[in-house]
Chimera marker file (.cmm) of the C-alpha trace (Angstrom):
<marker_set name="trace">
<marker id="1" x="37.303" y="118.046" z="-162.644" r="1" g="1" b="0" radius="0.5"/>
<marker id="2" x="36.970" y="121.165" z="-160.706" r="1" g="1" b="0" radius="0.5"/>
<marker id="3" x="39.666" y="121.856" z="-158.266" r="1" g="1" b="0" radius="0.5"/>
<marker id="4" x="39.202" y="121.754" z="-154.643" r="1" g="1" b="0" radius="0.5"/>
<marker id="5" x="39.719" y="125.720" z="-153.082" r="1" g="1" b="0" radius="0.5"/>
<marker id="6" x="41.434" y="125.687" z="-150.227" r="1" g="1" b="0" radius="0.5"/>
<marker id="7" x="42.589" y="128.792" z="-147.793" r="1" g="1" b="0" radius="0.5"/>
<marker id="8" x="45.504" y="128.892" z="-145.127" r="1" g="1" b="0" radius="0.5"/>
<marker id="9" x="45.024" y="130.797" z="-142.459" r="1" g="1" b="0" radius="0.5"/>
<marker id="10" x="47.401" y="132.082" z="-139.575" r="1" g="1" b="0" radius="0.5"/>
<marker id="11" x="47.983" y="135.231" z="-138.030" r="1" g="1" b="0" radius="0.5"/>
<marker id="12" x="50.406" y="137.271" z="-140.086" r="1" g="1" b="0" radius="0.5"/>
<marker id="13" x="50.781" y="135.218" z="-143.318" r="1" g="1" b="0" radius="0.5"/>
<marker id="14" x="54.229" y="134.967" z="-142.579" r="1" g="1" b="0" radius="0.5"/>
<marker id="15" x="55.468" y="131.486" z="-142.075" r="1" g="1" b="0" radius="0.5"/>
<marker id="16" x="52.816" y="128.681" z="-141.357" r="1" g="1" b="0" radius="0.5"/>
<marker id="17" x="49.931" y="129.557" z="-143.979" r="1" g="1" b="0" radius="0.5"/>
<marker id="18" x="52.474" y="130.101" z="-146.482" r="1" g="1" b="0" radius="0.5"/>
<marker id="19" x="53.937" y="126.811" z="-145.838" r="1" g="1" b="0" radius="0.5"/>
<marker id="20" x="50.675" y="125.298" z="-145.899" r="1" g="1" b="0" radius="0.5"/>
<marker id="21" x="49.704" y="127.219" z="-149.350" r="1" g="1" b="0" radius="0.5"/>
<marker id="22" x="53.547" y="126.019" z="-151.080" r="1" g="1" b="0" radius="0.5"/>
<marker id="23" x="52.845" y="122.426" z="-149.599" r="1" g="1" b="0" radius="0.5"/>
<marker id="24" x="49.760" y="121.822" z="-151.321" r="1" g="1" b="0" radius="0.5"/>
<marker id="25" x="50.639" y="123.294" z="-154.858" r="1" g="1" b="0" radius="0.5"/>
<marker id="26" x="53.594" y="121.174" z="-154.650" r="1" g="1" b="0" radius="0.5"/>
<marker id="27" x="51.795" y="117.891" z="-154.138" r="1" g="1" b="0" radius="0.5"/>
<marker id="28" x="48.829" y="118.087" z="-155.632" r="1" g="1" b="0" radius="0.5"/>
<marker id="29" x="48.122" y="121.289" z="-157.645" r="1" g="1" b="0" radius="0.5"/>
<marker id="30" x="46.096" y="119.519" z="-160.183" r="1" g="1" b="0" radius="0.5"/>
<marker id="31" x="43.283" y="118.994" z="-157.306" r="1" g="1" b="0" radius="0.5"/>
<marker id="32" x="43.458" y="122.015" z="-155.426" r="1" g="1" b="0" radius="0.5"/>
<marker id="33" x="43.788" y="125.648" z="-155.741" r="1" g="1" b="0" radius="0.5"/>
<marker id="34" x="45.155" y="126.709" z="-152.805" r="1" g="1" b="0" radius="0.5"/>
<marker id="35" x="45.491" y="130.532" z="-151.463" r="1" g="1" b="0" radius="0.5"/>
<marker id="36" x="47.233" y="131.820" z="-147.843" r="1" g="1" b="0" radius="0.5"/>
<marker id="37" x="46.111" y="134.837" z="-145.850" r="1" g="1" b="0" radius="0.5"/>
<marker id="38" x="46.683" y="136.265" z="-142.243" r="1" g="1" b="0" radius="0.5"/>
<marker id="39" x="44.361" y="138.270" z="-140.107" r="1" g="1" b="0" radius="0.5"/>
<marker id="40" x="46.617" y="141.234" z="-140.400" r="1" g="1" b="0" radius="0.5"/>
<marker id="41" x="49.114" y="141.131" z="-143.334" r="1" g="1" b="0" radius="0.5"/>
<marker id="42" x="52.687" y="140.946" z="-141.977" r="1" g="1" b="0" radius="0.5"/>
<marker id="43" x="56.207" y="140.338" z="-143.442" r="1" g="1" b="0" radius="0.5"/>
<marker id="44" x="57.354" y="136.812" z="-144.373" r="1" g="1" b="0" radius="0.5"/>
<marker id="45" x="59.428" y="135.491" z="-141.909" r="1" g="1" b="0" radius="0.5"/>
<marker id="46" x="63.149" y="134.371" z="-142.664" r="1" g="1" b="0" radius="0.5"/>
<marker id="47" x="63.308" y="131.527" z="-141.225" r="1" g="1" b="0" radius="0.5"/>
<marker id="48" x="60.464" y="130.342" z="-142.782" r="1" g="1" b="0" radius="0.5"/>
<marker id="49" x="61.880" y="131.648" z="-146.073" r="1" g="1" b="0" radius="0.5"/>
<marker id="50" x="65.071" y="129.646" z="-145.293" r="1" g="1" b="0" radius="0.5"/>
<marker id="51" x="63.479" y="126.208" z="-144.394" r="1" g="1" b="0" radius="0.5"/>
<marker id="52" x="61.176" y="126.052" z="-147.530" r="1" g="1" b="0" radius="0.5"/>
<marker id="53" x="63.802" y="126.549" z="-149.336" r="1" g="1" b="0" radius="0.5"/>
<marker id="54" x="65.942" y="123.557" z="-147.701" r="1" g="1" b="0" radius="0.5"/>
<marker id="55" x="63.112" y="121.417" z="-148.657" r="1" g="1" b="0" radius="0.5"/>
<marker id="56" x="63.156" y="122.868" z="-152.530" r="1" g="1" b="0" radius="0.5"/>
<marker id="57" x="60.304" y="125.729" z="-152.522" r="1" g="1" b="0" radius="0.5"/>
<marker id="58" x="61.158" y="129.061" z="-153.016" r="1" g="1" b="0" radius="0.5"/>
<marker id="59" x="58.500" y="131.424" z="-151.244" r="1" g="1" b="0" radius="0.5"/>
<marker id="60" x="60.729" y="134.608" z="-150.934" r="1" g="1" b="0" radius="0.5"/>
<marker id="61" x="58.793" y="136.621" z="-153.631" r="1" g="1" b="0" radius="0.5"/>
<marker id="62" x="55.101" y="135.760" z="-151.770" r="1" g="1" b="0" radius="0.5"/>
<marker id="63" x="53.379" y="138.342" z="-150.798" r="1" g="1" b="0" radius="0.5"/>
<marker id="64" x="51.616" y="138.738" z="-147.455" r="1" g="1" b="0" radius="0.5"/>
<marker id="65" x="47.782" y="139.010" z="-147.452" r="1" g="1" b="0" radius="0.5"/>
<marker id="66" x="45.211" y="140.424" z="-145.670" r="1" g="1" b="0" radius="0.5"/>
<marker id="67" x="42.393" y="137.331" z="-144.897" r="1" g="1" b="0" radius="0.5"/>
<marker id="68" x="39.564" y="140.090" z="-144.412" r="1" g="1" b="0" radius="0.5"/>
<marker id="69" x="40.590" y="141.011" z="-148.594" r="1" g="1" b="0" radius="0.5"/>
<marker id="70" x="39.531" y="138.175" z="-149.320" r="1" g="1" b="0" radius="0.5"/>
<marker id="71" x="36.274" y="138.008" z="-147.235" r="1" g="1" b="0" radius="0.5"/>
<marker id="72" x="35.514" y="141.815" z="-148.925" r="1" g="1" b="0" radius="0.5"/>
<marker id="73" x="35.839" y="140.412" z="-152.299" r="1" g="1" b="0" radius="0.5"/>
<marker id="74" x="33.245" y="137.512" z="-151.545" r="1" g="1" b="0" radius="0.5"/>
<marker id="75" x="35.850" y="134.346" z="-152.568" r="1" g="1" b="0" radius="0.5"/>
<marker id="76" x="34.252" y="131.382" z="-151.318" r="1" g="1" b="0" radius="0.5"/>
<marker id="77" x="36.493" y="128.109" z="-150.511" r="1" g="1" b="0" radius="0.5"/>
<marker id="78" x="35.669" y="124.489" z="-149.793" r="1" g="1" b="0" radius="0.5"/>
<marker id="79" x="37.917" y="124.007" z="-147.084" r="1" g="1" b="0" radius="0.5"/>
<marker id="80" x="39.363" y="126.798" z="-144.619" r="1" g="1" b="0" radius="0.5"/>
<marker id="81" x="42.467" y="125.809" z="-142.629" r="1" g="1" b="0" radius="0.5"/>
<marker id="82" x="43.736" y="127.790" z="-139.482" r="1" g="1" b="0" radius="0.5"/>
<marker id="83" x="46.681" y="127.042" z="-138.845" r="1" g="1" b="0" radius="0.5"/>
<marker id="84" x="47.162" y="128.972" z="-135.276" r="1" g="1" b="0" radius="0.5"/>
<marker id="85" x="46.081" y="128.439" z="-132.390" r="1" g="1" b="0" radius="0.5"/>
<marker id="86" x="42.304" y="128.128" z="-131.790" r="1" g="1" b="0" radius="0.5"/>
<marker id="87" x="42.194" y="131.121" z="-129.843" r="1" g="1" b="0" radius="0.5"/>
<marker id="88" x="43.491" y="132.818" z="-132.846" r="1" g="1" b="0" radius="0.5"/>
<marker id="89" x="41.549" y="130.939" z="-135.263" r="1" g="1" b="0" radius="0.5"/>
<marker id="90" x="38.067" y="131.771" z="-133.806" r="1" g="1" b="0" radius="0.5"/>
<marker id="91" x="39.327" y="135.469" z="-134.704" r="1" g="1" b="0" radius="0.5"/>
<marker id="92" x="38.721" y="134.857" z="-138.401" r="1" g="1" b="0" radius="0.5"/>
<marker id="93" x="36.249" y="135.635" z="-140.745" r="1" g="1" b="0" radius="0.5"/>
<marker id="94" x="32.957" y="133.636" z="-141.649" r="1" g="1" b="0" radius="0.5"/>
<marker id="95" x="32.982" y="133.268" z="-145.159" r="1" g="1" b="0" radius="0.5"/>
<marker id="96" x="30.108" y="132.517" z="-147.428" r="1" g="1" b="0" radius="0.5"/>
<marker id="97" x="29.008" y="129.615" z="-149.110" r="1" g="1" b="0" radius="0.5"/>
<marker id="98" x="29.516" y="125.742" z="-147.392" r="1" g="1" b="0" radius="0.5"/>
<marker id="99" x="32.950" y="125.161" z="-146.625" r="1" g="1" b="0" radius="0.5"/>
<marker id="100" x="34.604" y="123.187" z="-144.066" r="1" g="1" b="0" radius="0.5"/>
<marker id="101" x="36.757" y="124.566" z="-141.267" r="1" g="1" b="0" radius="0.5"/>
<marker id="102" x="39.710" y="122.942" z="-140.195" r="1" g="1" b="0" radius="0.5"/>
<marker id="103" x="42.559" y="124.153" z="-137.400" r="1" g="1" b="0" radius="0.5"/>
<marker id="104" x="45.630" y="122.486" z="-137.277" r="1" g="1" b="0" radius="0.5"/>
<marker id="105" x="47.005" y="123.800" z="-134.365" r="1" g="1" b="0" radius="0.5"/>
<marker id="106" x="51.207" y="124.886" z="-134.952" r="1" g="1" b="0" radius="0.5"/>
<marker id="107" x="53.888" y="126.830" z="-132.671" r="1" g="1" b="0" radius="0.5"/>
<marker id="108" x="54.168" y="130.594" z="-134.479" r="1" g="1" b="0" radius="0.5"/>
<marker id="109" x="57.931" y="130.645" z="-135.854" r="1" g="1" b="0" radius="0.5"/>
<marker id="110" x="57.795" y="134.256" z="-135.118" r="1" g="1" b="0" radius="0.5"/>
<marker id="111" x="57.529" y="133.301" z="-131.369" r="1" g="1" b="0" radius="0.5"/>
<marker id="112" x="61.025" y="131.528" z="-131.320" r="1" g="1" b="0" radius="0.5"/>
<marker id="113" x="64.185" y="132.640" z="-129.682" r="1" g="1" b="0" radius="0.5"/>
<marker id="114" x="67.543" y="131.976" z="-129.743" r="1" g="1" b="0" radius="0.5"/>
<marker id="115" x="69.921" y="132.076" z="-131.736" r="1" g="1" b="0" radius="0.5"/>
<marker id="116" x="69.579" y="131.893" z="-135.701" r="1" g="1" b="0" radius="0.5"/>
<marker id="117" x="70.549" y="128.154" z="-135.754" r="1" g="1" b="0" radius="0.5"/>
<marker id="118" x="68.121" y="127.471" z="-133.257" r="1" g="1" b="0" radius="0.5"/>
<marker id="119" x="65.418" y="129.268" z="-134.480" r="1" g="1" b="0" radius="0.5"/>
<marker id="120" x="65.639" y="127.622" z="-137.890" r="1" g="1" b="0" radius="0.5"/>
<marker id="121" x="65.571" y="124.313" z="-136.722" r="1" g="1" b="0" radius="0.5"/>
<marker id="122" x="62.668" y="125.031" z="-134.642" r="1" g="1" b="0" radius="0.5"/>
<marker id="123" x="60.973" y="126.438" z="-137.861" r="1" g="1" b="0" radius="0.5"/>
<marker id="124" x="62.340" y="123.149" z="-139.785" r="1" g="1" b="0" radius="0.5"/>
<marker id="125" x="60.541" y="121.771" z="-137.088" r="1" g="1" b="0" radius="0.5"/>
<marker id="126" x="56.915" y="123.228" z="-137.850" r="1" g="1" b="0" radius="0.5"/>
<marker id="127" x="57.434" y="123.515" z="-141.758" r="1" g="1" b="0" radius="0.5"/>
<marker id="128" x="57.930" y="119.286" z="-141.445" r="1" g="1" b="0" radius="0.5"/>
<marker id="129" x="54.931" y="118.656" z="-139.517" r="1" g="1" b="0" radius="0.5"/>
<marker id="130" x="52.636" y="121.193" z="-141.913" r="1" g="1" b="0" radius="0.5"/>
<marker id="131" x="54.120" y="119.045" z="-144.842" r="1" g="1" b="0" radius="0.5"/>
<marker id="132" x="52.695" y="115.882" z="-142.791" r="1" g="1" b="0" radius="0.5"/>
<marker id="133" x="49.601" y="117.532" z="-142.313" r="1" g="1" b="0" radius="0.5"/>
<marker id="134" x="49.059" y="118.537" z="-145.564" r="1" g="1" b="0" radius="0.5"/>
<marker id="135" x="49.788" y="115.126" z="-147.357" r="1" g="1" b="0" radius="0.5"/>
<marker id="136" x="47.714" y="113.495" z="-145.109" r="1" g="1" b="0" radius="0.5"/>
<marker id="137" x="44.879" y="115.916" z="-145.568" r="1" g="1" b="0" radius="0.5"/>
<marker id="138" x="45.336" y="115.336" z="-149.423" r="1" g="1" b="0" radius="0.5"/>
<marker id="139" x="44.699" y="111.820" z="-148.749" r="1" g="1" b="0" radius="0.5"/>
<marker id="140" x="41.967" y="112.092" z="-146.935" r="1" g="1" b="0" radius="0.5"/>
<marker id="141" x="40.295" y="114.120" z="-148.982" r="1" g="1" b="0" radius="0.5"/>
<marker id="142" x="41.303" y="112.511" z="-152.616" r="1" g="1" b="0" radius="0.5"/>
<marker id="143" x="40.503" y="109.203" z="-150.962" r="1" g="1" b="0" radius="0.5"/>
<link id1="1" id2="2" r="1" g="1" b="0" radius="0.2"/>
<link id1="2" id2="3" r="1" g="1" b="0" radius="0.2"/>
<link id1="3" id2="4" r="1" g="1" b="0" radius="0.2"/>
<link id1="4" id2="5" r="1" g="1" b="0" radius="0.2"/>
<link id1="5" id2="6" r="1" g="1" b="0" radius="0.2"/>
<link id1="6" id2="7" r="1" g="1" b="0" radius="0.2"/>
<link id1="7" id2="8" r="1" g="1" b="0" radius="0.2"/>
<link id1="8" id2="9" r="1" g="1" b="0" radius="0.2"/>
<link id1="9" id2="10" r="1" g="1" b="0" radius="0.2"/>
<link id1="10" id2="11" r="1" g="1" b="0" radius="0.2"/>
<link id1="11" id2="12" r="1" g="1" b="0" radius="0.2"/>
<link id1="12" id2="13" r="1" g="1" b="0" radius="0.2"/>
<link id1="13" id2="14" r="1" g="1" b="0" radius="0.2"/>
<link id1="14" id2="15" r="1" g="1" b="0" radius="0.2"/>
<link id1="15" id2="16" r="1" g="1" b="0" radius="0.2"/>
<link id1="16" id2="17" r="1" g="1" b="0" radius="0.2"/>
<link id1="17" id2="18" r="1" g="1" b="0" radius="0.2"/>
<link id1="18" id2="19" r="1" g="1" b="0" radius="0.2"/>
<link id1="19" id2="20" r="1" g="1" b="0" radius="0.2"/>
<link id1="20" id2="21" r="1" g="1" b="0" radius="0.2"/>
<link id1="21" id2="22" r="1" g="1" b="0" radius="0.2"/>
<link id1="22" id2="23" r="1" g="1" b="0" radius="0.2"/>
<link id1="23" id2="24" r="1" g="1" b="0" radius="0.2"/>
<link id1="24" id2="25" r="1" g="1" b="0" radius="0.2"/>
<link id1="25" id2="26" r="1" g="1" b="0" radius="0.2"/>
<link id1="26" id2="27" r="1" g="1" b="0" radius="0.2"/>
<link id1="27" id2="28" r="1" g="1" b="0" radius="0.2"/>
<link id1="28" id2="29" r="1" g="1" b="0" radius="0.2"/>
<link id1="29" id2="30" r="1" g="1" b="0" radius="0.2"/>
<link id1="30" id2="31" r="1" g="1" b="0" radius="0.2"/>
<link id1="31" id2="32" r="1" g="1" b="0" radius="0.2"/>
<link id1="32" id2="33" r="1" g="1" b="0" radius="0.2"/>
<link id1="33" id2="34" r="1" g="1" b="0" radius="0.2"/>
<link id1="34" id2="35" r="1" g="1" b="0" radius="0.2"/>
<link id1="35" id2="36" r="1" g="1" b="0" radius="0.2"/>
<link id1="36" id2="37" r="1" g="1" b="0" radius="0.2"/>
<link id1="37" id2="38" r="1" g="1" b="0" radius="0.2"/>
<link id1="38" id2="39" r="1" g="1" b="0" radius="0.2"/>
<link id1="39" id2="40" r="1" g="1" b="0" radius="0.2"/>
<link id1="40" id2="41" r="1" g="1" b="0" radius="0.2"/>
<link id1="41" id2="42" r="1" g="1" b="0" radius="0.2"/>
<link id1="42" id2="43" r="1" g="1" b="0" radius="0.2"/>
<link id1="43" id2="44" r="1" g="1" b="0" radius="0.2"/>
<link id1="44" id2="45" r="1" g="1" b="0" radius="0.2"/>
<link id1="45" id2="46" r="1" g="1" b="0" radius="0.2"/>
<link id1="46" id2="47" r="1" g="1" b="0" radius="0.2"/>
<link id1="47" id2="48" r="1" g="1" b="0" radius="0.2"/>
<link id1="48" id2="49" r="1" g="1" b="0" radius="0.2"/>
<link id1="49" id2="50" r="1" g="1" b="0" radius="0.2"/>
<link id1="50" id2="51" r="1" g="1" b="0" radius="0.2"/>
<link id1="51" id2="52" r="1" g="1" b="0" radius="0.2"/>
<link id1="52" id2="53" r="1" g="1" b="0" radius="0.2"/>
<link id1="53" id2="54" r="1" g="1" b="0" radius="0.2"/>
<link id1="54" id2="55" r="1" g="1" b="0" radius="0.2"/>
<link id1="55" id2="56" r="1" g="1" b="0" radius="0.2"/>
<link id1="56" id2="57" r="1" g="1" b="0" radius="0.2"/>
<link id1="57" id2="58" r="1" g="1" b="0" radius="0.2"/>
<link id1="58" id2="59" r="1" g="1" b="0" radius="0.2"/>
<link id1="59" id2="60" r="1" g="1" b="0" radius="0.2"/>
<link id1="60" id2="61" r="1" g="1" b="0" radius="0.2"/>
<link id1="61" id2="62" r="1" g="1" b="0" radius="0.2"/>
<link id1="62" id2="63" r="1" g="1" b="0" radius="0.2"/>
<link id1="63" id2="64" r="1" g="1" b="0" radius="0.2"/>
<link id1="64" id2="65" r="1" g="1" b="0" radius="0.2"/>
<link id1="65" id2="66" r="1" g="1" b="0" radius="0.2"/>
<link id1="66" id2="67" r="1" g="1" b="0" radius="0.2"/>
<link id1="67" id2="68" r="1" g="1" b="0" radius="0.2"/>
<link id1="68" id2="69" r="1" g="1" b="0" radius="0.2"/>
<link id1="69" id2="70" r="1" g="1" b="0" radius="0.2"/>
<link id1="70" id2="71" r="1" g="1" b="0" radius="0.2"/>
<link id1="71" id2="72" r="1" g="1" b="0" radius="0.2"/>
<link id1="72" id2="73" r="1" g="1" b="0" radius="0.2"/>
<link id1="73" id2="74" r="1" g="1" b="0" radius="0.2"/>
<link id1="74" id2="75" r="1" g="1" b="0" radius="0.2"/>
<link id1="75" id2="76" r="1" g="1" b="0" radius="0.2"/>
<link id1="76" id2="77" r="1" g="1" b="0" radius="0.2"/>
<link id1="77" id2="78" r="1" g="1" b="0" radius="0.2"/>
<link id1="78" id2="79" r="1" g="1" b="0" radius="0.2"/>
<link id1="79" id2="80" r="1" g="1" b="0" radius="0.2"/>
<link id1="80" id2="81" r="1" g="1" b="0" radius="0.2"/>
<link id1="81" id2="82" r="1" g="1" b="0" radius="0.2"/>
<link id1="82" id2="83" r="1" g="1" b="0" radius="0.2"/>
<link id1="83" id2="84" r="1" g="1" b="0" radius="0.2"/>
<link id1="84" id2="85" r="1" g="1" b="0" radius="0.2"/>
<link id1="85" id2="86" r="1" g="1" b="0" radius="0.2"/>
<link id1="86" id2="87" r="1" g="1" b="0" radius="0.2"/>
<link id1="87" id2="88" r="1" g="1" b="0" radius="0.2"/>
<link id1="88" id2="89" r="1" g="1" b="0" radius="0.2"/>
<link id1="89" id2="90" r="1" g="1" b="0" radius="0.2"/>
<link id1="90" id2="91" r="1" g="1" b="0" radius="0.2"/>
<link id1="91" id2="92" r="1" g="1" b="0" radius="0.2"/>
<link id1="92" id2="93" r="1" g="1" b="0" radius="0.2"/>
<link id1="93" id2="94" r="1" g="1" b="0" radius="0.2"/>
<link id1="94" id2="95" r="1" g="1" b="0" radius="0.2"/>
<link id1="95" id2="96" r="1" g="1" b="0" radius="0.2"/>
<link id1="96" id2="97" r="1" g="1" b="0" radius="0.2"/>
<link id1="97" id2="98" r="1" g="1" b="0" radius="0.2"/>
<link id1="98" id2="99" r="1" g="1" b="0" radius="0.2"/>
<link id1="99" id2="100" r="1" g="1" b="0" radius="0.2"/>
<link id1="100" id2="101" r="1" g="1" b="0" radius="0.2"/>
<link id1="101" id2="102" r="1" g="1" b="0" radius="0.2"/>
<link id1="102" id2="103" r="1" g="1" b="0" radius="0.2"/>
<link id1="103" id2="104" r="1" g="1" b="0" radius="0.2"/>
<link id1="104" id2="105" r="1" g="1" b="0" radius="0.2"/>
<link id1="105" id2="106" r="1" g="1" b="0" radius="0.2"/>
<link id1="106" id2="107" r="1" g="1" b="0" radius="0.2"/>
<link id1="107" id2="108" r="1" g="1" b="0" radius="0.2"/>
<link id1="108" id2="109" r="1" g="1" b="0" radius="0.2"/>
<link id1="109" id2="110" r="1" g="1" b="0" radius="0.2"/>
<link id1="110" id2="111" r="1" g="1" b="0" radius="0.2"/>
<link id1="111" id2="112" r="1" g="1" b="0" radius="0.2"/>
<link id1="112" id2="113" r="1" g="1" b="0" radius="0.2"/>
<link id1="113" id2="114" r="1" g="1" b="0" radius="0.2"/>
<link id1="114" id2="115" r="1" g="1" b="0" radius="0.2"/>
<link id1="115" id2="116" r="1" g="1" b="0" radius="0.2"/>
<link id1="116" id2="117" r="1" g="1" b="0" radius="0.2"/>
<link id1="117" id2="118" r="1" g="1" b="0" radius="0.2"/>
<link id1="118" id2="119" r="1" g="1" b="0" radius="0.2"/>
<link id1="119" id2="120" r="1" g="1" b="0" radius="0.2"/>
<link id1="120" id2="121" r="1" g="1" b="0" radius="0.2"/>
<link id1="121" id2="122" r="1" g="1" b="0" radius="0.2"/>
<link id1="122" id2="123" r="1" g="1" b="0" radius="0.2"/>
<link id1="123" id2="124" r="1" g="1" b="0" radius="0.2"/>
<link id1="124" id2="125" r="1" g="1" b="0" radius="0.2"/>
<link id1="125" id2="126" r="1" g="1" b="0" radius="0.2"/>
<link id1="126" id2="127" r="1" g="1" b="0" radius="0.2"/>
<link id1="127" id2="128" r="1" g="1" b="0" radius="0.2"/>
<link id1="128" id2="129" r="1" g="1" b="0" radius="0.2"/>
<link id1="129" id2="130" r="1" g="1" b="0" radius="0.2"/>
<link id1="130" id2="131" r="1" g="1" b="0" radius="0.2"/>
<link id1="131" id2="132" r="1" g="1" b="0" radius="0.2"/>
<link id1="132" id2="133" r="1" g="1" b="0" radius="0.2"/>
<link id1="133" id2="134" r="1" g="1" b="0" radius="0.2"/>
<link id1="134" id2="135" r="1" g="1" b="0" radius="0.2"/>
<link id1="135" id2="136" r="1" g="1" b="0" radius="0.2"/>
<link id1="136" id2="137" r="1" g="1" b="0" radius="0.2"/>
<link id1="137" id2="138" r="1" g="1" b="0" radius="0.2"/>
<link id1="138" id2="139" r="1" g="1" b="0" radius="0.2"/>
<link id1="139" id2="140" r="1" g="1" b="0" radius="0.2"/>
<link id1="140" id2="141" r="1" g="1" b="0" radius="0.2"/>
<link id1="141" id2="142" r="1" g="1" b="0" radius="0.2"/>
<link id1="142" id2="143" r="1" g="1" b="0" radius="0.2"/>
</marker_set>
């Protein structure tokens, strides 16, 4: 059976498409092939580092990428998930091929104040409901 490509999309590939990307090789890698990228390529966040790893995934060696790479190099994906806000989202690239679009809108972790504490259980926060997401969008798309 051939895999299902998927691409997460946020601004700076720091936190939430990352998440996103870890999430669904984690549950269901055998269905999907799923990639992250960011608008602009930007440095993975700590907290979001932190929080993955709480929850058993180790993402501290990703790399950041550069969404518009992608475009350049003419991958093609069945589904294309923003996972900013849709302001942000309508930013991205059209890619080619049919594919469907998807935004799942989430708080930026990089926004967040306070102190360390806070900030990662504000993160712990969004990483928890992209896991929800993400399982239920397996579901609905395996069903």
């Amino acid at each position: 059976m051939k895999q299902i490509k998927v691409l997460f999309l946020c601004i700076h590939n720091s936190a939430r498409s990352q998440m996103g990307e870890a999430y669904l090789k984690k549950f269901a890698n055998d269905l999907f092939m799923a990639e992250s990228a960011g608008l602009e390529a930007g440095t993975l966040n700590p907290f979001a580092i932190k929080a993955m790893a709480m929850d058993g995934i180790d993402i501290s060696q990703n790399k950041t990428k550069n969404v518009f790479d992608f475009h350049r190099e003419g991958k093609s994906f069945d589904f294309v998930i923003t996972v900013c806000d849709e302001a942000n989202a309508s930013r991205c690239p059209l890619f080619t091929g049919p594919h469907k679009k998807i935004n799942w809108s989430f708080e930026d972790p990089s926004s967040f104040t306070g102190t360390e504490e806070e900030q990662l259980i504000m993160t712990i926060k969004i990483r928890d409901q992209i896991k929800t997401a993400v399982l239920d969008f397996i579901h609905s798309v395996s069903a």
